[in-house]
ROSERO-903732 format. One record per residue (C-alpha): residue number from 1; x, y, z. Coordinates in steps of 0.2 Angstrom, whole numbers. Each point is the difference from the previous one (the first is absolute). Layout:
{NUM,{X,Y,Z}}
...
END
This chain:
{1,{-98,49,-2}}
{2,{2,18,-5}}
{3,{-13,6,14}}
{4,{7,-12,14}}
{5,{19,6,-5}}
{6,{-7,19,5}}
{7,{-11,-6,13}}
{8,{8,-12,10}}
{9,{17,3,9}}
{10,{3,-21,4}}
{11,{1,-6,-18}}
{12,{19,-4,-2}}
{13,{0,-8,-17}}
{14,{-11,-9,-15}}
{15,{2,-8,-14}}
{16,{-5,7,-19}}
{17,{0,-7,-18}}
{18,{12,14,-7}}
{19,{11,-1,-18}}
{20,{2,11,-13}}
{21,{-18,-6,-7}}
{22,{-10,3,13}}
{23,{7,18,7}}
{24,{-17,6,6}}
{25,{5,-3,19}}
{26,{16,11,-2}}
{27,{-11,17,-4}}
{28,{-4,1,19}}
{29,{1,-14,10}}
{30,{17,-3,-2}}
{31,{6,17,6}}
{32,{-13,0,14}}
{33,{9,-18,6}}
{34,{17,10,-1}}
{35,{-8,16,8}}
{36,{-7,-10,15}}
{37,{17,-14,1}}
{38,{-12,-13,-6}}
{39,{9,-14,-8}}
{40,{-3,-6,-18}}
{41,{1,-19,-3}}
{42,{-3,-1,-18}}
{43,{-7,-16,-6}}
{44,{-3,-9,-19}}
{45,{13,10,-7}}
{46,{-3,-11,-17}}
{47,{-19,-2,5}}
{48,{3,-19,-1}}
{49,{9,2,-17}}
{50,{-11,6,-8}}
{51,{10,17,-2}}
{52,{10,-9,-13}}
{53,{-12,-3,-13}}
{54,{0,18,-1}}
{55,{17,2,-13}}
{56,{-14,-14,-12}}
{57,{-12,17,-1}}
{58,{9,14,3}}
{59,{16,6,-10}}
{60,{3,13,11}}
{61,{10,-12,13}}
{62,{7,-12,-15}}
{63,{18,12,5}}
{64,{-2,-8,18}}
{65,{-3,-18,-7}}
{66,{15,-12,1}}
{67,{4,-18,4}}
{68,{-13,-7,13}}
{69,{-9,19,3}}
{70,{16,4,11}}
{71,{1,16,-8}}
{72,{-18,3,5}}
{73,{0,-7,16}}
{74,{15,11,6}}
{75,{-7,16,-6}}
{76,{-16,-3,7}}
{77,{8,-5,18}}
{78,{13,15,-1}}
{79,{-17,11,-4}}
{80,{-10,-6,15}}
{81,{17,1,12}}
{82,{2,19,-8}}
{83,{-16,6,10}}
{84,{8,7,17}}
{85,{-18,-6,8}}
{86,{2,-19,-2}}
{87,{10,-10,11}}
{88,{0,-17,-8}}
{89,{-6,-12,-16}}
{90,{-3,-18,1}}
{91,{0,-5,-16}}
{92,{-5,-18,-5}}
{93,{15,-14,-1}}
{94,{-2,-16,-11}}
{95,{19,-3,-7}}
{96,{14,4,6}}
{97,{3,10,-17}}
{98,{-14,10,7}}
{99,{8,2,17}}
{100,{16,7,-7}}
{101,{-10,13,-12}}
{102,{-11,5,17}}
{103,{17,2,11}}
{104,{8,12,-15}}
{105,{-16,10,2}}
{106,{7,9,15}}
{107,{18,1,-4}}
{108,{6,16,-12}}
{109,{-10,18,-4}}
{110,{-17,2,-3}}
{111,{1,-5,-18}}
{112,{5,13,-15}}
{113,{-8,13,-7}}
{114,{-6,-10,-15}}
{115,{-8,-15,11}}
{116,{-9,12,8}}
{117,{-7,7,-15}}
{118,{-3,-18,-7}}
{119,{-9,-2,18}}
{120,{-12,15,-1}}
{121,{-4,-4,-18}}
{122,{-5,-17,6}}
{123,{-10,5,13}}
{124,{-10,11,-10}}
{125,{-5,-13,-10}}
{126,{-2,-13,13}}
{127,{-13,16,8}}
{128,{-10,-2,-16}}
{129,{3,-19,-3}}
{130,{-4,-7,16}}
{131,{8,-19,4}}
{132,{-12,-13,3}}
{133,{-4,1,20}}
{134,{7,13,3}}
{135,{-12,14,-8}}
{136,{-8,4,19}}
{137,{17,8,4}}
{138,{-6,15,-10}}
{139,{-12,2,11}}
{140,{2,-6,15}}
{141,{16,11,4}}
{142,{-5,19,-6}}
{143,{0,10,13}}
{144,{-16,5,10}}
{145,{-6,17,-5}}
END
């Protein structure tokens, strides 16, 4: 996508698996989408849940952890919606309890100082702990040399 983004002047937008695990994409794909006025639709925010069996093996985000992962969920949707390049997430919808945690994702700031911190402590140990599935995205997203 990278190589179209800077090659091609007719791509208006596309859609990416982006959270605060899988950051790969935002080291330069991300500004180049910004850069170019491509859009960003950001897709599997939770990478089908599975982002929440991350708190079991990793203590660095048990501070975000709280009733139904809502905690979790609003700092990951007010981290993806912090990158100026991305224009939207879908995020997957089973309950309405999920709905209402998905809708609160966009209202407020981009999260404190200490959810941030909680953040990039978990991503650095979701880089080295790879979630089942999702261990290509590692790969697949660095940035041609």
């Amino acid at each position: 996508m990278l190589r179209c983004i800077r090659r091609f002047d007719f791509i208006e937008a596309f859609y990416l698996p982006f959270n605060f695990a899988t950051q790969a994409a935002a080291i330069a794909l991300l500004p180049a989408a910004k850069q170019k006025g491509v859009g960003v639709m950001v897709i599997k925010p939770f990478m089908k849940g599975s982002l929440f069996t991350l708190p079991r093996f990793a203590p660095e985000v048990a501070g975000l952890k709280r009733k139904q992962d809502e905690s979790l969920a609003l700092a990951n949707l007010r981290f993806i919606l912090s990158n100026e390049a991305v224009t939207s997430v879908i995020p997957g919808t089973e309950t309405v309890e999920e709905l209402t945690i998905n809708a609160r994702g966009v209202e407020g700031q981009a999260g404190t100082g200490a959810e941030r911190r909680s953040l990039e402590r978990a991503a650095e140990y979701a880089a080295n702990h790879p979630l089942p599935g999702y261990e290509w995205l590692a790969e697949k997203w660095r940035a041609p040399a």
